[in-house]
C-alpha positions in Angstrom: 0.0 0.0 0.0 1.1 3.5 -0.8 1.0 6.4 1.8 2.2 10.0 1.0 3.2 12.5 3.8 2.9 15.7 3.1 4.8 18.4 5.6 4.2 21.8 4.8 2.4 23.9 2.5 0.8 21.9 -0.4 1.5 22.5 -3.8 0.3 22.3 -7.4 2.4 19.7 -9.4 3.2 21.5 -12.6 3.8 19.1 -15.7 6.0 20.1 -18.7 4.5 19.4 -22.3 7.0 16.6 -22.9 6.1 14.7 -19.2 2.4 15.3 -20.8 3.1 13.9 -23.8 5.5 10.7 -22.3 2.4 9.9 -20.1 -0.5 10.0 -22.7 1.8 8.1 -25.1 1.4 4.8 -22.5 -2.3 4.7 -23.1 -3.1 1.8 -25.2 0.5 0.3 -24.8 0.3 -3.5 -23.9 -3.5 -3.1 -23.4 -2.7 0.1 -20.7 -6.0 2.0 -20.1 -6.0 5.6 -19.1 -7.1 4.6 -15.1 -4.1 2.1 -15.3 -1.7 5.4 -16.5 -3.5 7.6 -14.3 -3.0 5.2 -11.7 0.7 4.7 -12.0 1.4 8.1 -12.4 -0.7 9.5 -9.6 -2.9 11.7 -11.5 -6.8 11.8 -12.0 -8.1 10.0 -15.3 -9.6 13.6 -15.6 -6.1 15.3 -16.1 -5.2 12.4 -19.4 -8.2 13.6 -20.6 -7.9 17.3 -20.8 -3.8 17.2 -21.2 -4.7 15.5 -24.7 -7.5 18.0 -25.3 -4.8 20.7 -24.6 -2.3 19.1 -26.5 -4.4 18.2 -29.8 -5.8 22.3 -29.7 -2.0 23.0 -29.2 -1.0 20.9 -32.3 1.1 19.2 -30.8 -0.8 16.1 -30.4 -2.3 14.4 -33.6 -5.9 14.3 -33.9 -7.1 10.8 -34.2 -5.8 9.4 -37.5 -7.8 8.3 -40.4 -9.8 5.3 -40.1 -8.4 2.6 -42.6 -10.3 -0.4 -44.0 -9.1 -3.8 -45.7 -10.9 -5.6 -47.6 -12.7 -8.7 -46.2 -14.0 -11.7 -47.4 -15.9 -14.4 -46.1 -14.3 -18.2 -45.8 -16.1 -19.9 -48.1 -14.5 -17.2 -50.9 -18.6 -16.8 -52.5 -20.8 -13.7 -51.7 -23.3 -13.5 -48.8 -26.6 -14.7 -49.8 -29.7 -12.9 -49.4 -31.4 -14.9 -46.9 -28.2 -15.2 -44.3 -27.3 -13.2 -41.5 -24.7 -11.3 -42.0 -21.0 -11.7 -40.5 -19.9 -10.2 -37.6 -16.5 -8.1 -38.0 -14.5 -7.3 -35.4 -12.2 -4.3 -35.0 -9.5 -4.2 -32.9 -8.2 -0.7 -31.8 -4.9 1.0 -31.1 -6.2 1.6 -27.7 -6.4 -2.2 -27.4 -10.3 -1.9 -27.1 -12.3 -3.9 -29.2 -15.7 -3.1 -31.5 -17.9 -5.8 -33.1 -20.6 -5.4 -35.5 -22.2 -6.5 -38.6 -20.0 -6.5 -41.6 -22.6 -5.6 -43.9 -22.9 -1.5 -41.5 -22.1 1.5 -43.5 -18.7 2.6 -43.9 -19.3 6.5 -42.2 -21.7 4.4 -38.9 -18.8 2.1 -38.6 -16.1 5.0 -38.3 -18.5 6.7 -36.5 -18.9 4.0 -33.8 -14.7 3.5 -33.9 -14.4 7.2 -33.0 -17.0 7.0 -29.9 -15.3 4.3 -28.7 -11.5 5.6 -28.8 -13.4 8.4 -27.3 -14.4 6.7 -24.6 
């Protein structure tokens, strides 16, 4: 268990931008969530958050990068037929999150939902 004694006045912690940036880049690194960074860095999930809002206004964080798609094809190598459900996709994120749904959803919902959920 941790304990920290504080003796004296208490301070602010200030962070510079490249401490910011060194933390926010361990999100999504081996499965890391932001509570698990937060966590290990003994900071509020809150202050990830708006360090990469600050960053990305900044421009010194990317926004999130363009969605790219592959081309996917179903085992049997023969189109869907009409009376079949269709398959289930699953995407795997950088963040290490995972989003499944139908492969037959439009490409602008499905980058919709991707975005939502690396929001999240």
């Amino acid at each position: 268990m941790h304990h920290e004694v504080i003796v004296g006045v208490e301070r602010r912690r200030r962070w510079r931008e490249e401490e910011k940036l060194s933390i926010l880049e361990k999100v999504g690194l081996n499965g890391a969530t932001v509570s698990d960074v937060a966590r290990c860095h003994d900071i509020t999930r809150q202050h990830i958050y708006q360090w990469r809002q600050e960053l990305r206004r900044k421009g010194v964080l990317p926004r999130t990068s363009e969605t790219v798609f592959l081309p996917l094809h179903s085992p049997s190598g023969s189109e869907q037929s009409k009376d079949r459900q269709p398959l289930e996709i699953e995407v795997v994120l950088g963040n290490g999150r995972k989003l499944r749904c139908a492969s037959d959803l439009p490409l602008e919902r499905v980058q919709q939902l991707i975005r939502a959920v690396e929001a999240a």
